[in-house]
Structures are given as structure tokens and as C-alpha cells.
C-alpha positions as CSV (number, residue, x, y, z in Angstrom):
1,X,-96.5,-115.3,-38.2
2,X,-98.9,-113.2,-36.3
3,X,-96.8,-109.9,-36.6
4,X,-96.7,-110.9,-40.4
5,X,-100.5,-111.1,-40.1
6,X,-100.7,-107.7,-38.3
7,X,-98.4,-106.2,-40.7
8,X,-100.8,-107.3,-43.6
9,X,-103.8,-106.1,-41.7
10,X,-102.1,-102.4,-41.0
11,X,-101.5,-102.1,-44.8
12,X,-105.1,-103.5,-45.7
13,X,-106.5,-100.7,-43.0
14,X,-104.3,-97.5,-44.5
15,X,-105.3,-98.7,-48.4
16,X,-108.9,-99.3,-47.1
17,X,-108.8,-95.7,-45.6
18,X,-107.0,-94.2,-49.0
19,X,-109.7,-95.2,-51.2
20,X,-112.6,-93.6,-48.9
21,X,-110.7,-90.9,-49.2
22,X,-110.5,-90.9,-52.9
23,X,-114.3,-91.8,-52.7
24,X,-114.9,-88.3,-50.6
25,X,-112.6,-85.9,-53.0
26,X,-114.3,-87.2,-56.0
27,X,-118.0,-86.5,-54.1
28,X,-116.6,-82.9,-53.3
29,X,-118.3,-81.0,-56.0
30,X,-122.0,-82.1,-54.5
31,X,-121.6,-82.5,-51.0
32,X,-123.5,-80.4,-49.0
33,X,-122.1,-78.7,-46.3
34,X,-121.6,-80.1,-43.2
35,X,-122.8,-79.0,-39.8
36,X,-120.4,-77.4,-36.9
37,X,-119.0,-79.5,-34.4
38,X,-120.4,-78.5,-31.3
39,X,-119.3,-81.6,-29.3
40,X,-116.5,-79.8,-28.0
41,X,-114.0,-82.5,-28.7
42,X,-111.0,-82.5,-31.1
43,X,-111.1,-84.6,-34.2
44,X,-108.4,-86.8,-34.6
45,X,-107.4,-87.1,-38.7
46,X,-107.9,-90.6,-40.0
47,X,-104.6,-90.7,-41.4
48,X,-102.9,-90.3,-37.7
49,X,-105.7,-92.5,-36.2
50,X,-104.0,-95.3,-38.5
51,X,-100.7,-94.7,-37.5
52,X,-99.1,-93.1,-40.7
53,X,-96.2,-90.9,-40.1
54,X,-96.6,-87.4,-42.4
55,X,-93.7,-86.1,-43.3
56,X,-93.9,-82.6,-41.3
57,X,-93.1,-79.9,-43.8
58,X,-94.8,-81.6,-46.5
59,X,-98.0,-82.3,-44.4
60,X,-99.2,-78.1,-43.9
61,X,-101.3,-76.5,-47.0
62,X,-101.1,-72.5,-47.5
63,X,-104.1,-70.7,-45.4
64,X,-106.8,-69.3,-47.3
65,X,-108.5,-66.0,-46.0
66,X,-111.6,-67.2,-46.2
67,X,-113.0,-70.6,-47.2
68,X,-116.8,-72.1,-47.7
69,X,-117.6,-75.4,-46.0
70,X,-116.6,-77.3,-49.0
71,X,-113.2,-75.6,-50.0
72,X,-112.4,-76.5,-46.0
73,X,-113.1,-79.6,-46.5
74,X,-110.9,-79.8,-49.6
75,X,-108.1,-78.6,-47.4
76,X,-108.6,-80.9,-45.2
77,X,-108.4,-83.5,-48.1
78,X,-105.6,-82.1,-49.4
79,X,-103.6,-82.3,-45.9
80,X,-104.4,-85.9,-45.5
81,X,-103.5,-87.2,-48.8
82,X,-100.3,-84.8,-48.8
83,X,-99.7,-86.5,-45.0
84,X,-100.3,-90.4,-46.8
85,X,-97.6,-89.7,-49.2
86,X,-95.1,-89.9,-46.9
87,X,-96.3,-92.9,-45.6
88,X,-93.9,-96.0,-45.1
89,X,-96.2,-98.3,-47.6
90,X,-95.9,-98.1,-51.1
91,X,-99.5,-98.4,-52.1
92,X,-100.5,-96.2,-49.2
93,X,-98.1,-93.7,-50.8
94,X,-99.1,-94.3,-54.8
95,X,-102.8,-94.3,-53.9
96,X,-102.5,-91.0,-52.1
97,X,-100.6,-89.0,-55.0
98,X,-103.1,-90.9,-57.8
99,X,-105.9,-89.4,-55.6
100,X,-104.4,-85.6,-55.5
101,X,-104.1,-85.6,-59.1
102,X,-107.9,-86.7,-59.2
103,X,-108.7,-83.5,-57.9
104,X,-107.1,-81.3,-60.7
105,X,-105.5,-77.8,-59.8
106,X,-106.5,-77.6,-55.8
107,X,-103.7,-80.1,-55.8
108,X,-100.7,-78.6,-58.1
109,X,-98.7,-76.8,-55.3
110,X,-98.7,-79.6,-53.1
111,X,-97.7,-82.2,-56.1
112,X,-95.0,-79.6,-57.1
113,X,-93.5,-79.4,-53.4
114,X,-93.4,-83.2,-53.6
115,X,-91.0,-83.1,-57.1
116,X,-89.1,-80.2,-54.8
117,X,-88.7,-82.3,-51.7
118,X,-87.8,-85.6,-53.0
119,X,-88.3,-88.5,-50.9
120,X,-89.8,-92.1,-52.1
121,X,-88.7,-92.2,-56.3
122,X,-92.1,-93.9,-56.3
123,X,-94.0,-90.8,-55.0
124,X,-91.6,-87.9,-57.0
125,X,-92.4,-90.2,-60.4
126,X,-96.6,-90.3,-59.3
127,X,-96.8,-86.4,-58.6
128,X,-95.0,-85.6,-62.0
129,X,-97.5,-87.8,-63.7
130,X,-100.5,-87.0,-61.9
131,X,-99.5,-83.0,-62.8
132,X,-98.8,-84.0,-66.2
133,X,-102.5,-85.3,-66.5
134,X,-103.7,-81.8,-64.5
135,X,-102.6,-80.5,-67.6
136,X,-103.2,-76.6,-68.1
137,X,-103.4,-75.3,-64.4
138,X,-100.3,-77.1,-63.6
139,X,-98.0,-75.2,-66.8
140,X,-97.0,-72.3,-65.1
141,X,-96.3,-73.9,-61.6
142,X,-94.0,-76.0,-63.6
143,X,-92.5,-73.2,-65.5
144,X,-91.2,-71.7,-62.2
145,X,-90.3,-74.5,-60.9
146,X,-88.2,-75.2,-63.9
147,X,-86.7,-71.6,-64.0
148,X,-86.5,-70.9,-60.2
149,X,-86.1,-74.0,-58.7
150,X,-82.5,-74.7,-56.6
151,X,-82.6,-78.2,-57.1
152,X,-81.6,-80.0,-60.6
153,X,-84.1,-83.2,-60.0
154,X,-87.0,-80.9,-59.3
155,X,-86.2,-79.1,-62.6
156,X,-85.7,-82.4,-64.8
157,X,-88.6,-83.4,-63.3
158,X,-90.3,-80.4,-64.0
159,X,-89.4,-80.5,-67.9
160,X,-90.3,-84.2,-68.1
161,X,-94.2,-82.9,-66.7
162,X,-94.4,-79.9,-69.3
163,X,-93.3,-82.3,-72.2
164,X,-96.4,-84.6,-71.6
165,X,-98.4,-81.4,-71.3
166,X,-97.6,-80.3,-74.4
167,X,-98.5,-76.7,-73.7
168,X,-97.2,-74.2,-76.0
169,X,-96.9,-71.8,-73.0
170,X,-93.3,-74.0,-72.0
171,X,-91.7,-73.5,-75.2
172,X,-89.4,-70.9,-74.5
173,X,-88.9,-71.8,-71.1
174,X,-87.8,-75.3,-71.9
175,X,-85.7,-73.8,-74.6
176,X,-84.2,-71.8,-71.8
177,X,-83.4,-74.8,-70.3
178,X,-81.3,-76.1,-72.6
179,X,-78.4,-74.1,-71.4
180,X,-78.7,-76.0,-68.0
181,X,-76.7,-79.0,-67.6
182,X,-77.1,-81.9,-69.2
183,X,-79.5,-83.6,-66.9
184,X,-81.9,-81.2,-67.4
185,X,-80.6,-80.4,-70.6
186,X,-81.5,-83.5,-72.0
187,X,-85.1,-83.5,-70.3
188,X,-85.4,-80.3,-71.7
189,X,-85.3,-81.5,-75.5
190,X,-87.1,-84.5,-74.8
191,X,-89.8,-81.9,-73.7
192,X,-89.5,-80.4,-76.9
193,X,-89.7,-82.9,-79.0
194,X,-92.9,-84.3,-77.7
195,X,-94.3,-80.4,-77.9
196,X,-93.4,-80.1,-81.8
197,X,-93.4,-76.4,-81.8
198,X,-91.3,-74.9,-84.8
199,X,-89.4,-72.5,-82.4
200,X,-87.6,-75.1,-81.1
201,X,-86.3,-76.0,-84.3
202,X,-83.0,-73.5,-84.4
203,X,-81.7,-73.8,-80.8
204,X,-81.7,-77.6,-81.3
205,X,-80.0,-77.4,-84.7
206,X,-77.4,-75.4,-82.7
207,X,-76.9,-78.3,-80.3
208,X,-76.0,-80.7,-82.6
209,X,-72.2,-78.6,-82.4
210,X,-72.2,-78.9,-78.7
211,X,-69.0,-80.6,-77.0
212,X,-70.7,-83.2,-75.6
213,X,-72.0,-86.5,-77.5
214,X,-75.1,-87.2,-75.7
215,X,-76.0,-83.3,-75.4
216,X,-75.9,-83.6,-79.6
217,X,-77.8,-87.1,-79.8
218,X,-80.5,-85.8,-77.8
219,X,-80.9,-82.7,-80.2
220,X,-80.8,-84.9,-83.1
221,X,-83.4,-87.5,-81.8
222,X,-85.8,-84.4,-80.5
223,X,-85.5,-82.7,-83.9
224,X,-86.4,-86.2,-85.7
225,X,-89.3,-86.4,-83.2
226,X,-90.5,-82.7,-84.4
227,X,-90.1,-83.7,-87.9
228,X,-91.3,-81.5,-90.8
229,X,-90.7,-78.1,-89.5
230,X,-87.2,-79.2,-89.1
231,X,-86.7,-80.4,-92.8
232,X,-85.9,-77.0,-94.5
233,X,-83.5,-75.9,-91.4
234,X,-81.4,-78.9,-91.9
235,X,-81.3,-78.8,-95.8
236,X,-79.5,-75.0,-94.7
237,X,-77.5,-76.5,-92.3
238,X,-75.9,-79.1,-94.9
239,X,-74.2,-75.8,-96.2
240,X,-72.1,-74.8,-92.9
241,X,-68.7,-74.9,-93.3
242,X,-68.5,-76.7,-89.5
243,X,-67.8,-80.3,-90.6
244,X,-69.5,-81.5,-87.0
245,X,-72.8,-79.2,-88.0
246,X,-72.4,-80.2,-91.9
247,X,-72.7,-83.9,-91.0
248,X,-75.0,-84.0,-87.8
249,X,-77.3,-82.5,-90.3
250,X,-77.2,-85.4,-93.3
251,X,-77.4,-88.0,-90.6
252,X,-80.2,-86.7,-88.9
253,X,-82.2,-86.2,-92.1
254,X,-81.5,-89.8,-93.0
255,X,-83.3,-90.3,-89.8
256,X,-85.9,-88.6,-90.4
257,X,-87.5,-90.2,-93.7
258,X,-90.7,-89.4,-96.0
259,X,-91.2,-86.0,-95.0
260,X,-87.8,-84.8,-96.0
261,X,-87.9,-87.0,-99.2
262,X,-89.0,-83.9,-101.9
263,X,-86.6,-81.1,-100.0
264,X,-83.9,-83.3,-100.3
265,X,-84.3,-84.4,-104.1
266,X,-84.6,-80.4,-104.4
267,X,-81.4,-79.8,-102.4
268,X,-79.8,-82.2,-105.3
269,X,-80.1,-79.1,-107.4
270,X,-78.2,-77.0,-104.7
271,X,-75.2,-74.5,-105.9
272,X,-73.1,-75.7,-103.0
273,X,-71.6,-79.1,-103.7
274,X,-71.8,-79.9,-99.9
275,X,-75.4,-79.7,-99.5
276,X,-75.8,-82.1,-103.1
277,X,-73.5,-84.1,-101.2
278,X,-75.1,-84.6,-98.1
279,X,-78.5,-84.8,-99.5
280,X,-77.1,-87.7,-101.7
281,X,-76.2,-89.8,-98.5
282,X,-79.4,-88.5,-97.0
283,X,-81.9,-90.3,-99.6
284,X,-79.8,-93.2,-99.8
285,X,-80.2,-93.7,-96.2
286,X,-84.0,-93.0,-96.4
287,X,-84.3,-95.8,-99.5
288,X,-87.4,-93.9,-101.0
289,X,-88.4,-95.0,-104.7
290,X,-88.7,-92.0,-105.7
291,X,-84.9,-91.0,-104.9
292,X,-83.6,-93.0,-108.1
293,X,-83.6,-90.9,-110.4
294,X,-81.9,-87.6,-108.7
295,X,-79.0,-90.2,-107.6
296,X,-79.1,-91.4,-110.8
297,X,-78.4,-87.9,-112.5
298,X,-75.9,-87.6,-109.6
299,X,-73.5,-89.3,-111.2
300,X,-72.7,-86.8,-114.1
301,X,-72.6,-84.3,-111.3
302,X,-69.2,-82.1,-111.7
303,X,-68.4,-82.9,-108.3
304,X,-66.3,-86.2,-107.5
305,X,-67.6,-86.2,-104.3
306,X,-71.3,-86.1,-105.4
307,X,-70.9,-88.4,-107.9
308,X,-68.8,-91.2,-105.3
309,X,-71.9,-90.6,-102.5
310,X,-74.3,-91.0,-104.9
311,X,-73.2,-94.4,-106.3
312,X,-72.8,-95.4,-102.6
313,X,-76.3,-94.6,-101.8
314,X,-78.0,-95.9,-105.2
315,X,-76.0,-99.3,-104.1
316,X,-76.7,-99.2,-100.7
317,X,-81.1,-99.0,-101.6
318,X,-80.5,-102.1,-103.5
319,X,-82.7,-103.6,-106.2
320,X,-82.4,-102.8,-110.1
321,X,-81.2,-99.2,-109.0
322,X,-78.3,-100.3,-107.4
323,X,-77.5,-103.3,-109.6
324,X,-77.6,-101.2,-112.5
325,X,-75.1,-98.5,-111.6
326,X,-72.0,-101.3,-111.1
327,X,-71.1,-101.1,-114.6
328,X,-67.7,-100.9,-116.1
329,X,-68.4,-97.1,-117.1
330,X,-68.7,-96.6,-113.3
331,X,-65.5,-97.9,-112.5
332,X,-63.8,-95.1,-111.7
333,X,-66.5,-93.4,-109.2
334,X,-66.8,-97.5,-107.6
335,X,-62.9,-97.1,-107.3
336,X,-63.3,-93.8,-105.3
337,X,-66.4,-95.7,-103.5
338,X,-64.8,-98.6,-102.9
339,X,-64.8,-98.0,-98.7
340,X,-68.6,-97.4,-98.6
341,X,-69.2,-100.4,-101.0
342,X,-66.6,-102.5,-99.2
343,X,-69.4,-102.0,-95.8
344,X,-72.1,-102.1,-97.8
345,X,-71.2,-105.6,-99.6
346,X,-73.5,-106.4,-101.8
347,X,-73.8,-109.0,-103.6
348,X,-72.0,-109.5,-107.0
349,X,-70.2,-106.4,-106.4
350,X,-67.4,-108.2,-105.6
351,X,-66.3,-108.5,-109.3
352,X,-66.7,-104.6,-110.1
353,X,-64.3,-103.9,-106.9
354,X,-62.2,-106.4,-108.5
355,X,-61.7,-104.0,-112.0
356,X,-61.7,-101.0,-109.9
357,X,-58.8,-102.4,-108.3
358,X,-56.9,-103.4,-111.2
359,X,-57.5,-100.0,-113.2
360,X,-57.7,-97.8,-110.4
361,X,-56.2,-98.9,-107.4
362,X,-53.6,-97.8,-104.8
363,X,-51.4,-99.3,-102.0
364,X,-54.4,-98.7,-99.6
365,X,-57.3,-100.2,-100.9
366,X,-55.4,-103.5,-101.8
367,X,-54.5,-103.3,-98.2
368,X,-58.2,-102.5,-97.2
369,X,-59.0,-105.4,-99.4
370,X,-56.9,-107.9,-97.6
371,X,-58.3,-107.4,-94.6
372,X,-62.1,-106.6,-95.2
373,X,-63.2,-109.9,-94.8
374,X,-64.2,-110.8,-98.1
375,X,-62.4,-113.6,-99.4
376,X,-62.6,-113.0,-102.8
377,X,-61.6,-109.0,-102.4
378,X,-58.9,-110.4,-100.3
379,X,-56.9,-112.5,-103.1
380,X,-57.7,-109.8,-105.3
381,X,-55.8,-107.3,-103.2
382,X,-52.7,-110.0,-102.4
383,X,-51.9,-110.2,-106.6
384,X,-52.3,-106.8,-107.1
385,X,-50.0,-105.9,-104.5
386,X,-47.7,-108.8,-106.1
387,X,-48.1,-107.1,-109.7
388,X,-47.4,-103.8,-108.3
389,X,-44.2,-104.3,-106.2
390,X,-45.9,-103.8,-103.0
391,X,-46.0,-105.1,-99.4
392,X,-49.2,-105.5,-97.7
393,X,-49.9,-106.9,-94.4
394,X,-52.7,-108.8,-92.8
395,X,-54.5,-106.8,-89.8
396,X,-57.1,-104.3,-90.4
397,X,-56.6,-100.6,-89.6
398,X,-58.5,-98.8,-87.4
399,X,-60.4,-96.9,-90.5
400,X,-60.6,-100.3,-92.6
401,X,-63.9,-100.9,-93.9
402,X,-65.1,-104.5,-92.8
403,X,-67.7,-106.6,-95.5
404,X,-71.1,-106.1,-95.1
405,X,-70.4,-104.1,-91.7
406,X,-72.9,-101.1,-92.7
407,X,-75.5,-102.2,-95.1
């Protein structure tokens, strides 16, 4: 119990001794200057007189040629709090980084060298906030660090810091960054996305054909974050003739809602039937009122594939839109839309996919019928198969639309 005690009483002592020193950086800028020792004794630092154990590399601050009173003192500030964030208790530890951020760009080397030399995740994740809210005088510090530095944490960290910035000074750096590894890859675009700067726009686009998943889900999300300036890009990028670029572009401007709304009814307009195509899916994902009639007109569009995406989308918004198109003069375009309105599944189109069936149906979507769920879809694709002569088999493929599954 009493070493429990003790314990307590050490951690009280540092956290009392933290706070006077935040107390004395804050009262820095009108402090007058104080007189020489003349004593002829050595001051011991406060942070050693409580015991705390610096971390010896970390604890040294650059030498100035020549320094007023007050900037020595700053130094001296500096050294402790750099010395307490290598301290064995945590608050000790937070309380000293919160404190260096305090006092603005005095503290943005030593903050940095704490992202560059690791340690306690505690102290790595204070120092990148506390330079994140130094703001200006910490950008190009972290610029270097994320260009230069040897270690990938210290340049993730370094990106995470310049994205809460949001200095347009980092831009091209961070877009430089994007070519280095996913870790900080990913960081990177976060970065970016919080920046919203239009020059980011094109190198993301060209992420969403990178090899990796995540690396083209993080480009995605970023360029939904920047929003706007990424509209028109993406209504260009429809057109590419890379499937994986075609349709990370429709998806991600289903994402991204109202403010691609009136480029996408334009792109209905489009020459190339891809980009009417994938602007169809696009504003049926985005469910906008004003979408109706462009989908509408869609389905006289010369195109099979428009007009089959734009019947999907019109039933997939719902309301008197979509309950309107499933009419018998639709029934061939609901035949050739029968997968997306199989996952879709709403409700009383049960009985169009029915006649589709039975004017315009094949082997496969009686099969895809059986085994979508749907009870009623599921007898109908059991007699037509028996009308028809052929065999179908219970167990869905790996491609078989399920009821309801995307509505």
C-alpha cells in the first residue's frame, strides 16, 4: 500500500510540476528578464530533480548564436518539456507535448524529431496534433519531413499533420506522396481530401486504376470528400475505354450526390453511349427529383444498354417514377433488367418479371429466378422451364442476383 501511495504521490509531483511549466511558457512573452546567477552553484532542472528519465537524444535543442534572456529561457523550456515527454507516466508525457504545441513555432523541430524518433504511440499521436494546431510555421518542416524523411511512420505521420493544416503549400508534395506505399499512400489522399484543392483532382482520378483495392477506395473516398471540382473530371472519365476507370468513375459519382446532379443529367446528352450509361446508374443511385425526367427520356435512347440502366435506376428511386415505368410496353428493356430488378425487388414488380419471363426469357433467368429467393419468381421460373423443355436446378450461382439484396 504505501509504495502504491508513493507511486501516486511521484505522478501527482511530475503533473504538479508540468503545469507550472505550462504556467511559465504561456507568461514568456512578458516576463522580464531575469538576473545572473552569481551564487556560483549549478542549477539542477526540475524535471531531473523529480526523477524523470529524458530520453538523451531527444532531450538537446540546436544552439542559437546569440539569445536574449527570454529566448534562453525558452530553451530552457523547450529542453524540459522535450525531456518530460519521454517520461514513464502518461500524463506527465501528454501534458508535456500539449504544452510545446502551446508555444507555437519555437516548438516545431522538436515536435517533428518526436514523429521521427517514435517512442510512446501516445506522445507520436500528441506532437502530430499539437503541430497540426501550429498550423503555418509547422507546413514546411512537415513538407521535408514528408519528402526526406527515412522512416515511413514519420512520413504518414507527417501527411496526417498537413491534411489538418490544410495549407495549400502541401499540395504537390502530398500529391508526390502518392507514389509512396500504401501506408503513406493512403495518408497522403486522406490529406488531400481534407485540403480540397482542384489539383489534386487528376492524380487521384488516376488512382482509381491502381492494382490495389484499398489504394483505389481511398482515391474514390478522397475525391468524394473534394467534391465539386471533381464532378466534370469524372463525367470525362465515364468515357475511358478502361472498364476498371469507366466504372470506378459512375460509382464514385453516385457517391458523391447534389453537386454532380445537373453535369450528370447534361452527360445524358453525351455522344458516347458509355458516358449516358454511366450517368444513368449515377442519378439513380443519387435518387434526386429532378433526375426523372432525363431517365425517363432514357428509355427511347438508341442504346440497349442506356435504356436497361435507366429503367433500373428509375425503379430503384422508387415512388410514381419507378412504378410507372413497369408497364407491359417496357417488357422487353425489364427482361434485359431483370438482374438489377431481381436485387432491387420492389414491390409489385414481381408480376412484370413474370411476363418478361414468359415473352422474353432464356434458360438463365428462369434459373436465376429459381433461386433468387422470391417465391413467386421462383414458381414462375420452375413452369417456364417445364413449358420450355428445360432443366434447371436449385442452388444459386455465384453471379445470381438474390431479392431485395441491393435496393
Amino acid at each position: 500500500m504505501d509504495s502504491k501511495i508513493a507511486q501516486l504521490g511521484r505522478s501527482l509531483v511530475r503533473g504538479i510540476a508540468v503545469v507550472v511549466l505550462i504556467a511559465l511558457f504561456l507568461s514568456l512573452a512578458g516576463c522580464a528578464p531575469q538576473a545572473p546567477d552569481t551564487s556560483g552553484t549549478t542549477s539542477t532542472p526540475a524535471v531531473e530533480t523529480l526523477g524523470m528519465t529524458p530520453k538523451p537524444e531527444a532531450s538537446s535543442m540546436p544552439g542559437k548564436a546569440t539569445e536574449t534572456p527570454g529566448q534562453n529561457q525558452e530553451t530552457a523550456a523547450i529542453e524540459a518539456l522535450v525531456a518530460a515527454m519521454w517520461d514513464e507516466n502518461a500524463t506527465v508525457r501528454m501534458e508535456a507535448v500539449r504544452a510545446l504545441g502551446q508555444m507555437g513555432a519555437p516548438a516545431v523541430e522538436p515536435l517533428i524529431a518526436v514523429l521521427e524518433t517514435g517512442g510512446h504511440l501516445d506522445v507520436v499521436f500528441e506532437a502530430e496534433s499539437a503541430l497540426a494546431e501550429i498550423g503555418a510555421p509547422a507546413v514546411e518542416p512537415l513538407i521535408a519531413a514528408l519528402l526526406k524523411d527515412n522512416d515511413y511512420s514519420t512520413r504518414q505521420w507527417a501527411a496526417e499533420a498537413l491534411g489538418q493544416i490544410k495549407d495549400s503549400r502541401a499540395v504537390a508534395p502530398l500529391i508526390a506522396a502518392m507514389k509512396d506505399g500504401n501506408r503513406v499512400q493512403g495518408m497522403a489522399m486522406r490529406a488531400l481530401a481534407q485540403i480540397k484543392d482542384a489539383r489534386a483532382v487528376e492524380p487521384l482520378i488516376a488512382a482509381l486504376n491502381d492494382e490495389d483495392y484499398f489504394v483505389r477506395a481511398e482515391a474514390g473516398n478522397a475525391l468524394i470528400e473534394i467534391g465539386a471540382p471533381a464532378v466534370e473530371p469524372f463525367i470525362a472519365a465515364m468515357k475511358d475505354k478502361d472498364d476498371r476507370i469507366h466504372v470506378e468513375a459512375v460509382t464514385v459519382l453516385g457517391r458523391m450526390g447534389a453537386p454532380a446532379v445537373e453535369p450528370l443529367i447534361a452527360a445524358m446528352k453525351d455522344k458516347d453511349p458509355r458516358a449516358r450509361m454511366g450517368a444513368a446508374w449515377a442519378l439513380g443511385e443519387i435518387k434526386d427529383a429532378r433526375t426523372v425526367e432525363p431517365l425517363i427520356g432514357a428509355l427511347g435512347d438508341e442504346d440497349e444498354n442506356v435504356q436497361t440502366v435507366a429503367l433500373a435506376a428509375l425503379v430503384r428511386m422508387g415512388g410514381p417514377a419507378g412504378e410507372a415505368v413497369l408497364k407491359d410496353e417496357n417488357l422487353e428493356i425489364i427482361a434485359r433488367a431483370y438482374r438489377d430488378l431481381v436485387a432491387i425487388g420492389a414491390k409489385g414488380s414481381e408480376a412484370f418479371l413474370i411476363k418478361a419471363l414468359v415473352q422474353f426469357g432464356t434458360n438463365e433467368m428462369a434459373q436465376d429466378f429459381l433461386n433468387c429467393g422470391n417465391s413467386l419468381l421462383e414458381e414462375a421460373g420452375k413452369e417456364w422451364a417445364s413449358t420450355h423443355g428445360y432443366t434447371i436446378t436449385s442452388g444459386p450461382g455465384e453471379d445470381s442476383p438474390r431479392w431485395a439484396s441491393n435496393p
